[in-house]
C-alpha positions as CSV (number, residue, x, y, z in Angstrom):
1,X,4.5,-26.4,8.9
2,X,5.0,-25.0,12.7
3,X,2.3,-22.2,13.4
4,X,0.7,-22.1,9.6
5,X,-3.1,-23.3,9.9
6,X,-5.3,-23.2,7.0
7,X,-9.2,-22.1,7.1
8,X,-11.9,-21.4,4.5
9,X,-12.7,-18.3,3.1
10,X,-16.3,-17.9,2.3
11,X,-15.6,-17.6,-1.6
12,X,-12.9,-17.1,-4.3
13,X,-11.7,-13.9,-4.4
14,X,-10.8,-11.5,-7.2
15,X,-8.7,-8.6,-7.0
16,X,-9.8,-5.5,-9.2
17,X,-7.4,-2.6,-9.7
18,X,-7.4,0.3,-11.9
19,X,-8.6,-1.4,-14.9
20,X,-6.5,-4.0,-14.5
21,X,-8.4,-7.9,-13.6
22,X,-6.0,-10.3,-12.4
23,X,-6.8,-13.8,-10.4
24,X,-5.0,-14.2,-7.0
25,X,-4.0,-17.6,-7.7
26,X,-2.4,-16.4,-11.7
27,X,-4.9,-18.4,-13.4
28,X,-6.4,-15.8,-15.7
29,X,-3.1,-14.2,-16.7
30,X,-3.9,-12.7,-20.7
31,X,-1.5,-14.5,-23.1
32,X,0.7,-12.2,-25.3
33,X,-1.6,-12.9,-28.4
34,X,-4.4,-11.5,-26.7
35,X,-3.3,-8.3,-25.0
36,X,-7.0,-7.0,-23.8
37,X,-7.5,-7.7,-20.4
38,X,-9.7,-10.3,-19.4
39,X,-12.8,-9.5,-16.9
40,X,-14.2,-11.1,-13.8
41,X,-16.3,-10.8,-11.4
42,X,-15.6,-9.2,-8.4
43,X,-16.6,-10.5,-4.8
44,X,-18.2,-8.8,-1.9
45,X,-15.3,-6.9,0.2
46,X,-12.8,-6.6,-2.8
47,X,-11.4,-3.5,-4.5
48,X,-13.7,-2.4,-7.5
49,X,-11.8,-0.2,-9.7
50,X,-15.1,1.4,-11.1
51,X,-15.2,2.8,-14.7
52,X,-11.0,1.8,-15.1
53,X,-8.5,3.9,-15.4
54,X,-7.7,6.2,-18.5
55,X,-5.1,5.8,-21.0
56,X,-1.8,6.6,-19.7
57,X,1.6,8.6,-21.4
58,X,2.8,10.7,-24.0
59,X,2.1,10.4,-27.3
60,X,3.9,7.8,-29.5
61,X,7.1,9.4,-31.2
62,X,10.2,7.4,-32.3
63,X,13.2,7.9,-30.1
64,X,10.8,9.0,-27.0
65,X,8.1,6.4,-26.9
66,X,9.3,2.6,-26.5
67,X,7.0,-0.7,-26.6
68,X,8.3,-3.9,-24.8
69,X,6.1,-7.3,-25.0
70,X,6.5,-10.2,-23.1
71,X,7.4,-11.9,-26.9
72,X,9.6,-8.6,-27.5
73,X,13.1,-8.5,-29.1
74,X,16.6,-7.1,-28.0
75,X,17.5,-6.1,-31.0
76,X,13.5,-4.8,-32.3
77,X,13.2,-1.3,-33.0
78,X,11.0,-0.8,-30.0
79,X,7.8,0.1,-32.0
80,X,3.9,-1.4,-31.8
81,X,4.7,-3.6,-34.7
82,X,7.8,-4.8,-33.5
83,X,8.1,-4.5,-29.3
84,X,11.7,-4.3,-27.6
85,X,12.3,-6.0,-24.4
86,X,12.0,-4.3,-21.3
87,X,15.7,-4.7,-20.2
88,X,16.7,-3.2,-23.9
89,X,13.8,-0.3,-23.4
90,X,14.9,0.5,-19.8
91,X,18.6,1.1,-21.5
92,X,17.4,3.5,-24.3
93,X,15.0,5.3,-22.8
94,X,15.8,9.2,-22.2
95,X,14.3,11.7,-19.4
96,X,10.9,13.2,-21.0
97,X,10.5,9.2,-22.7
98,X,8.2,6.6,-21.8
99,X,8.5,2.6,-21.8
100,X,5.1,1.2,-22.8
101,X,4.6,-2.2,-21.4
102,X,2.1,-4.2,-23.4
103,X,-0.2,-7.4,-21.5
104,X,1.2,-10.7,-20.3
105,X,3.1,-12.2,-18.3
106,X,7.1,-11.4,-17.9
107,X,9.3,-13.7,-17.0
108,X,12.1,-13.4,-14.3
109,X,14.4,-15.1,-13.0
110,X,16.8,-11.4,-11.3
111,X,15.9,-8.9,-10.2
112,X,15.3,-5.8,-12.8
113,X,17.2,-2.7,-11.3
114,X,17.0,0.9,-12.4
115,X,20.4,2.3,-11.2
116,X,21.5,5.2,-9.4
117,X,21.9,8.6,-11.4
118,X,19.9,6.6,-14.7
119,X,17.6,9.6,-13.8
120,X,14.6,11.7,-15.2
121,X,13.9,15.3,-14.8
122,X,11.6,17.3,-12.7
123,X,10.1,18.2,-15.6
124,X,10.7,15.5,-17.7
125,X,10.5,12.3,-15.7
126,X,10.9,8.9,-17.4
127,X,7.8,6.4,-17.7
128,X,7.3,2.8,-17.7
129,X,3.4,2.4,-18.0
130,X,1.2,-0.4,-19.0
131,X,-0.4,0.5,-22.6
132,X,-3.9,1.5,-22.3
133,X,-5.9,-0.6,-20.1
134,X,-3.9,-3.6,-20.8
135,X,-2.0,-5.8,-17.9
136,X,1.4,-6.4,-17.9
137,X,3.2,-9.0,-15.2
138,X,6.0,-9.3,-14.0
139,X,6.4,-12.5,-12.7
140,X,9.6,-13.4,-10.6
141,X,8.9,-16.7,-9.2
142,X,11.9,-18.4,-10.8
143,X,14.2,-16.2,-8.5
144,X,15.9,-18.7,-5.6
145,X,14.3,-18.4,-2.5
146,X,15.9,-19.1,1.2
147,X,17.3,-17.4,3.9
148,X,19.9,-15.5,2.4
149,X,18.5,-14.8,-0.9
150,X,16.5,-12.2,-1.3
151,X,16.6,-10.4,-4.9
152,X,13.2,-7.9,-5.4
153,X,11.7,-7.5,-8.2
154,X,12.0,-3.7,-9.5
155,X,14.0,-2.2,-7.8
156,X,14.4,1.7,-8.2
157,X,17.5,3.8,-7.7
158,X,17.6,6.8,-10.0
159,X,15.2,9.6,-9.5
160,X,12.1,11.0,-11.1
161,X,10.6,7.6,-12.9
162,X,7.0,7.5,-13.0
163,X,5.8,3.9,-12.7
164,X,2.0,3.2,-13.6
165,X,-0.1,0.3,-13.6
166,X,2.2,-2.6,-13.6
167,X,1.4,-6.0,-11.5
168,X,4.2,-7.4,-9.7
169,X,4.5,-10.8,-8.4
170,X,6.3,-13.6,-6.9
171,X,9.6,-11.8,-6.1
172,X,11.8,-13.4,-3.5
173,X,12.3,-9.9,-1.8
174,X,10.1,-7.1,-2.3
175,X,7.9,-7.0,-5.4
176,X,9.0,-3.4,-6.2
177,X,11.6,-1.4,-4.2
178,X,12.0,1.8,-4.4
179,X,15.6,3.3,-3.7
180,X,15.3,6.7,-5.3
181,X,13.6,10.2,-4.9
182,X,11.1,12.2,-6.6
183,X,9.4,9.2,-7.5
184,X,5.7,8.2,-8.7
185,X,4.0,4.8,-8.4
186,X,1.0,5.0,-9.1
187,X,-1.9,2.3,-9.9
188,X,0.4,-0.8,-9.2
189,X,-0.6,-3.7,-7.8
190,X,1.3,-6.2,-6.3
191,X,1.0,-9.7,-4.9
192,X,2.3,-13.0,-3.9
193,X,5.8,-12.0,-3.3
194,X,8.0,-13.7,-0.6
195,X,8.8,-10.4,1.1
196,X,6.8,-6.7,1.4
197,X,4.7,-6.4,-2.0
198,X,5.9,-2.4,-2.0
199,X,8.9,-1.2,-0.2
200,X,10.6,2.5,0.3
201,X,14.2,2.1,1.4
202,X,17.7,2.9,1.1
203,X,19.5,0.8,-1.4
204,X,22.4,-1.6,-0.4
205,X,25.0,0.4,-1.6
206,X,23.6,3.6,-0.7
207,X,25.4,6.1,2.0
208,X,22.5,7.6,4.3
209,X,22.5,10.7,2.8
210,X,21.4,8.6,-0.2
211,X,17.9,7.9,1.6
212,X,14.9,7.8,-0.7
213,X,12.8,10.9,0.0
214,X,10.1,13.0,-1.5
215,X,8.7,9.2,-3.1
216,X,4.9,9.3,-3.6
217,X,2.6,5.7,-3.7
218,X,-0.4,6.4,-5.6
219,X,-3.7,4.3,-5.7
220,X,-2.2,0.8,-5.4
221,X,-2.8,-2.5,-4.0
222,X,-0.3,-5.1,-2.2
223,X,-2.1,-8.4,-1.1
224,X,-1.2,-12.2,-0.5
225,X,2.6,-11.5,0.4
226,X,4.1,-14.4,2.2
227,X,7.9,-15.2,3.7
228,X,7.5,-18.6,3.7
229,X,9.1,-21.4,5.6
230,X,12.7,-21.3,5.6
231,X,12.2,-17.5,6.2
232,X,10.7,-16.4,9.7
233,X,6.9,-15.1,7.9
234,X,7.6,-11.5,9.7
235,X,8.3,-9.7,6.6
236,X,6.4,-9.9,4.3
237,X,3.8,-6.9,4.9
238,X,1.7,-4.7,2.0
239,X,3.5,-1.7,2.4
240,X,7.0,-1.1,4.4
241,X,9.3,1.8,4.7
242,X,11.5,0.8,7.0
243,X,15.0,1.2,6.3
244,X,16.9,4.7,5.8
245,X,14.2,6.8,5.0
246,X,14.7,10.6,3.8
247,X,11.8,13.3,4.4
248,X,8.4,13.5,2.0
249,X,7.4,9.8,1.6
250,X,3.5,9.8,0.8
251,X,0.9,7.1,0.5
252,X,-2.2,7.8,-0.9
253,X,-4.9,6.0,-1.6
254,X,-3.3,2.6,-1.6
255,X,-4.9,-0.7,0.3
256,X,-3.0,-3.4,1.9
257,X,-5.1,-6.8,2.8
258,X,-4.6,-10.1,3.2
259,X,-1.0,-9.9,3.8
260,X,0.5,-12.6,6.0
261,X,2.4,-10.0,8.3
262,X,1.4,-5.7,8.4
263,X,-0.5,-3.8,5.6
264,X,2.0,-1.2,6.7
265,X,5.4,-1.5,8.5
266,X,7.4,1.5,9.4
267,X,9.7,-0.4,11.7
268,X,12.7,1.4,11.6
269,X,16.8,-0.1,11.7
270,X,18.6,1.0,15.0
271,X,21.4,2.8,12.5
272,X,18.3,4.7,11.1
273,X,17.8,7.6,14.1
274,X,17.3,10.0,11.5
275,X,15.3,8.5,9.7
276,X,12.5,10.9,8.1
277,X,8.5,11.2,9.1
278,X,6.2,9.8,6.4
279,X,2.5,10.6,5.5
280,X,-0.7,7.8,5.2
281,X,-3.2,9.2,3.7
282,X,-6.8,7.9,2.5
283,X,-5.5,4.3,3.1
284,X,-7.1,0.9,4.0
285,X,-5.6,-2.0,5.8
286,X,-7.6,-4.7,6.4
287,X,-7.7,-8.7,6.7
288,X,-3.8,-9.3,7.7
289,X,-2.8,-11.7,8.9
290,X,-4.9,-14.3,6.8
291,X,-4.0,-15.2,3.4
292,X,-6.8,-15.4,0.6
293,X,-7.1,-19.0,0.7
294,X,-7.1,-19.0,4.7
295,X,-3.2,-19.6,5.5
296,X,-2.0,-17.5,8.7
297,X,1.0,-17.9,10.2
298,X,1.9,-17.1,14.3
299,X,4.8,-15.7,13.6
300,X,3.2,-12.1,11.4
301,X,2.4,-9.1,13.7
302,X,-1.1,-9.3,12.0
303,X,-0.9,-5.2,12.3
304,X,-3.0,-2.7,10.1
305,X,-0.5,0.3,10.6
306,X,2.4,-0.9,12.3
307,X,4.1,3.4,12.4
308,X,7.2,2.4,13.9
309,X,10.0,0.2,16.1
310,X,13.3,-0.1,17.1
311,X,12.6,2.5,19.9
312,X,13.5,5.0,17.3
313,X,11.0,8.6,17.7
314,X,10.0,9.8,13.8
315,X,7.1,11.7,13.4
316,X,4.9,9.6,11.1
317,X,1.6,11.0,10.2
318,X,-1.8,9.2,9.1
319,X,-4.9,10.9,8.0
320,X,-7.9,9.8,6.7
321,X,-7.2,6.2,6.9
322,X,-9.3,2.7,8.0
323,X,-8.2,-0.3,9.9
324,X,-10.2,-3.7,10.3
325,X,-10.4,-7.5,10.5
326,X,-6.5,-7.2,10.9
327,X,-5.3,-9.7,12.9
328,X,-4.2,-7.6,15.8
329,X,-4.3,-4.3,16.2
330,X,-5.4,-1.5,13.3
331,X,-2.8,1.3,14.7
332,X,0.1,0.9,16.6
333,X,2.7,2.7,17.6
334,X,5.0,-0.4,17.9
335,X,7.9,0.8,19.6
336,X,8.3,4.3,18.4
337,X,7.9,7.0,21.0
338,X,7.9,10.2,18.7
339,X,5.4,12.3,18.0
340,X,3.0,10.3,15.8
341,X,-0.1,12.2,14.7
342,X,-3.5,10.2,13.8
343,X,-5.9,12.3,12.3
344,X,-10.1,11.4,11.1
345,X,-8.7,7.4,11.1
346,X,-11.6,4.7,11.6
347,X,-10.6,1.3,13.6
348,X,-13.2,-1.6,13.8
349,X,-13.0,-5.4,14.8
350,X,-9.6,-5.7,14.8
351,X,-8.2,-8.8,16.3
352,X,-7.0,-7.3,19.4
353,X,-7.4,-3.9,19.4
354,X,-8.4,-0.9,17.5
355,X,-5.5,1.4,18.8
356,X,-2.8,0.3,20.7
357,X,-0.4,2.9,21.8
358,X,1.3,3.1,25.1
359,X,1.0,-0.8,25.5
360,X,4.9,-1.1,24.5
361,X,7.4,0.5,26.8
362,X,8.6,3.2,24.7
363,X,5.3,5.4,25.2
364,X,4.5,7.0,22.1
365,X,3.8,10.8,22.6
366,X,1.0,10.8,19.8
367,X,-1.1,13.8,19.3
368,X,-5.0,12.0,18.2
369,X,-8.2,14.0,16.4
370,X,-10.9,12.9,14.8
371,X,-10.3,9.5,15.3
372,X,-12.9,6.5,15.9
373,X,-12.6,3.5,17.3
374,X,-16.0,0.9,16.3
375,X,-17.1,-2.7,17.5
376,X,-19.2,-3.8,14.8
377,X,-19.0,-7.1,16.1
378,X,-19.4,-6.3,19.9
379,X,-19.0,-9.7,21.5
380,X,-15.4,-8.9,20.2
381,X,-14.4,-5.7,21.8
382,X,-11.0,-4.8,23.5
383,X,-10.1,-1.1,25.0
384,X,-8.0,0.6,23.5
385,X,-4.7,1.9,24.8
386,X,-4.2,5.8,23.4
387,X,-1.3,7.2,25.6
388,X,-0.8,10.8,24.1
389,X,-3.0,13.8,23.4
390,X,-6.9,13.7,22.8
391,X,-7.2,17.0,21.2
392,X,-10.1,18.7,22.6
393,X,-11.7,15.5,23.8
394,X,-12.4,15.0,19.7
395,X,-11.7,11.3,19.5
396,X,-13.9,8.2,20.2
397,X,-12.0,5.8,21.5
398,X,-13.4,2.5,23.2
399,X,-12.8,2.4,26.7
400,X,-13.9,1.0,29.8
401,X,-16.5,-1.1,27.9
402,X,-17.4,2.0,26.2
403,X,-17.2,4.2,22.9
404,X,-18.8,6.9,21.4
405,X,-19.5,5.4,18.4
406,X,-21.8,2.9,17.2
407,X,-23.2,1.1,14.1
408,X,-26.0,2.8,13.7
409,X,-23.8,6.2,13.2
410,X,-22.9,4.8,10.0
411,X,-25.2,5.4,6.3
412,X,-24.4,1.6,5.5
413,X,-23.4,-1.5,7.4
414,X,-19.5,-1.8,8.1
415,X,-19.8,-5.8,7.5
416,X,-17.9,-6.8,4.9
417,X,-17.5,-3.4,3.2
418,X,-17.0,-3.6,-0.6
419,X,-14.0,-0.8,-1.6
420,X,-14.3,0.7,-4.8
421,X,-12.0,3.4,-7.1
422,X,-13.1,5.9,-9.6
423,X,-12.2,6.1,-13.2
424,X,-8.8,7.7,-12.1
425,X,-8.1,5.0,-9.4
426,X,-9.1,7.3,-6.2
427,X,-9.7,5.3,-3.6
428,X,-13.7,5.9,-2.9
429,X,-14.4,6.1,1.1
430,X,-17.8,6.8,0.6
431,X,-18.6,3.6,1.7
432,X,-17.3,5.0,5.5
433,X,-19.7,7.9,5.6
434,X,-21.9,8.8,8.6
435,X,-25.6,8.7,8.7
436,X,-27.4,11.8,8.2
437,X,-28.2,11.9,11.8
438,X,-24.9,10.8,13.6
439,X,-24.0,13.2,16.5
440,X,-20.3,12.6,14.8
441,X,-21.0,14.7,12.3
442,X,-19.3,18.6,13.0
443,X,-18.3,17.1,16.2
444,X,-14.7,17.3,15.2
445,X,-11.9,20.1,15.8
446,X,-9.7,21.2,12.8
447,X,-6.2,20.0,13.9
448,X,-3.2,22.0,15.0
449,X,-1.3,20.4,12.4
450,X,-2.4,18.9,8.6
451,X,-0.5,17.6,5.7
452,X,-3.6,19.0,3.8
453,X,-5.1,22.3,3.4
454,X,-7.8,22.3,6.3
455,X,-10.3,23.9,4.1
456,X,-10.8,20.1,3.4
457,X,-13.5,20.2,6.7
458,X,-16.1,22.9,5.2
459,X,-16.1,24.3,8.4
460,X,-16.4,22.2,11.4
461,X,-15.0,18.5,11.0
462,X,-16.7,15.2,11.4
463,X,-15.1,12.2,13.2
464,X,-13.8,9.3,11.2
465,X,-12.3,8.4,7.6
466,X,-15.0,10.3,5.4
467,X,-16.3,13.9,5.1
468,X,-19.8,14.8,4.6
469,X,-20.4,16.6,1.8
């Protein structure tokens, strides 16, 4: 295979999220007759969900409440005694209703769509949640898989669903794609799919006006997605929102890793000019570039936060968010020379840069603060390239051989940091917290513009991803 090498990985890895325990390689899934979910340890440097996540969705009424199983019915009632399918759920279920998806692994061979105008409520969204802490799969691997096929997975087009804790995998396109506004997902993971594990675009048959907007991505994971030979291996990142995008797109909390192309790709189509500004926050990208066995391909970026392209200026913003081991740089600007703002982000060890904006000839006009740029590793180091605003001098940036910041700045060692999640699935940054005695700490200025209410800072702000308390 041209430009695909293999190396070792110093041990398996487990992926933990929100409760849910799945293996990487689908070895563990939990059958249908046993519905709990199955435990494992987790490895050094992979996501820990903590305590798990609490039970999600309304209470169980008939008419409003549905129960699919991966041994469900058509024609079954729907109940906990006797499960529906999820096609035959998806059909019945009302705004204000949820679709409870019991453990095990579903099998696809098309894509699952939720069509335009089939539509919750501002105030009464419709759910599709796994049950408890249980862990239901989707598993599209049977779809066909080549250059011109490219089915996803989900795929979302109506408005105001609230998606929680499913695991998608093995889609030929994107695991989930979401074509609709006002919508949550929240504690999903997904992996192994042959294009971007999570997407935010406009649908196929969608006019612009139709772009998604207003969409938030809550606490989840995307890892081990791979466009494989006959396809080019250039699209197959974490997270993308790149095609057709309205305004209010937020992620939150999610982590991208181990992806072969971006954790995050905002590369934006040439017929996409207005395309709208999204927001990053409290995000982690780290290890792409490298699959978890050890496959990378030549042809992936390798980027952390890849915030643009097609020479196409849109605002994106990213606060609060780390970058490392990625295979080339942690933030880019790509191509896009709008007005990109990067507050209290954290770069280290990257491949081949921390920050790289400027180094593309559409300049990005990006306005920095907060922002630290780290060689853990310093026989590694490359400058960064930060064309744009340094607000008040507040960023520490490595250049000319230099930086402000340096290991010992840090409460515990960056090497290998281990993630971990509360009981609600909150991404924990703790982990990224300064030393007591840091000169970073208050060294900060309070931006000119924030997505967040600034009272965040308790006065004066510290550099970097994490807030002392």
């Amino acid at each position: 295979m041209s430009g695909v090498r293999r190396s070792r990985l110093p041990a398996t890895v487990f992926v933990i999220l929100s409760g849910l325990y799945a293996s990487c390689s689908g070895d563990a899934d939990p059958a249908p007759a046993d519905r709990r979910r199955p435990t494992r340890e987790a490895d050094a440097g992979t996501l820990d969900s903590g305590a798990g996540a609490a039970d999600t969705g309304a209470p169980e009424r008939a008419g409003v409440t549905w129960f699919v199983a991966p041994d469900g019915d058509d024609s079954a009632p729907g109940t906990r005694e006797q499960p529906t399918t999820l096609t035959a759920a998806l059909e019945r279920v009302r705004p204000g209703g949820t679709v409870y998806l019991r453990g095990g692994t579903y099998k696809y061979a098309t894509q699952i769509t939720i069509p335009r105008d089939d539509d919750g409520a501002p105030n009464a969204e419709r759910t599709l949640s796994q049950y408890q802490h249980e862990a239901p799969i989707l598993d599209f691997s049977d779809q066909p898989y080549g250059t011109e096929s490219r089915p996803h997975g989900l795929q979302i087009e109506g408005d105001h669903w609230h998606v929680v804790g499913l695991i998608v995998r093995g889609a030929a396109g994107s695991g989930i794609y979401v074509a609709g506004s006002h919508n949550t997902i929240e504690r999903c993971a997904t992996y192994a799919n042959r294009g971007t594990g999570l997407q935010i675009g406009r649908a196929d048959s969608a006019p612009p006006a139709d772009a998604p907007s207003n969409n938030l991505i809550l606490n989840c994971e995307s890892f081990d997605n791979y466009d494989r030979p006959p396809r080019a291996s250039d699209r197959a990142d974490g997270f993308a929102a790149r095609r057709g995008l309205g305004a209010g797109n937020v992620f939150r909390g999610c982590v991208a890793h181990h992806n072969i192309d971006d954790g995050w790709d905002l590369s934006a189509a040439t017929d996409d000019a207005a395309s709208g500004a999204l927001w990053i926050d409290q995000c982690v990208a780290h290890t792409n570039g490298l699959l978890l066995d050890g496959t990378h391909d030549d042809a992936g970026d390798r980027e952390g936060f890849k915030l643009g392209g097609g020479g196409i200026a849109v605002g994106h913003v990213v606060t609060r968010s780390v970058a490392y081991y990625n295979g080339k740089h942690g933030f880019t600007s790509n191509t896009n020379p709008g007005e990109l703002r990067l507050s209290n982000d954290l770069a280290f060890d990257n491949g081949e840069g921390n920050y790289a904006f400027g180094d593309h000839s559409a300049v990005a006009a990006a306005v920095f603060a907060n922002n630290v740029s780290l060689w853990v590793e310093t026989g590694a180091a490359r400058a960064d390239e930060v064309a744009g605003e340094d607000a008040s001098g507040s960023n520490r940036f490595w250049r000319d051989g230099s930086s402000g910041a340096a290991a010992s700045d840090f409460a515990t060692t960056l090497r290998l940091p281990k993630l971990a999640r509360d009981a609600a699935g909150n991404l924990d940054l703790s982990v990224f917290a300064l030393a007591p005695e840091s000169p970073l700490i208050d060294a900060g200025v309070v931006p000119a513009q924030l997505p967040f209410d600034a009272a965040y800072y308790r006065g004066k702000p510290d550099l970097g991803a994490f807030e002392t308390r």
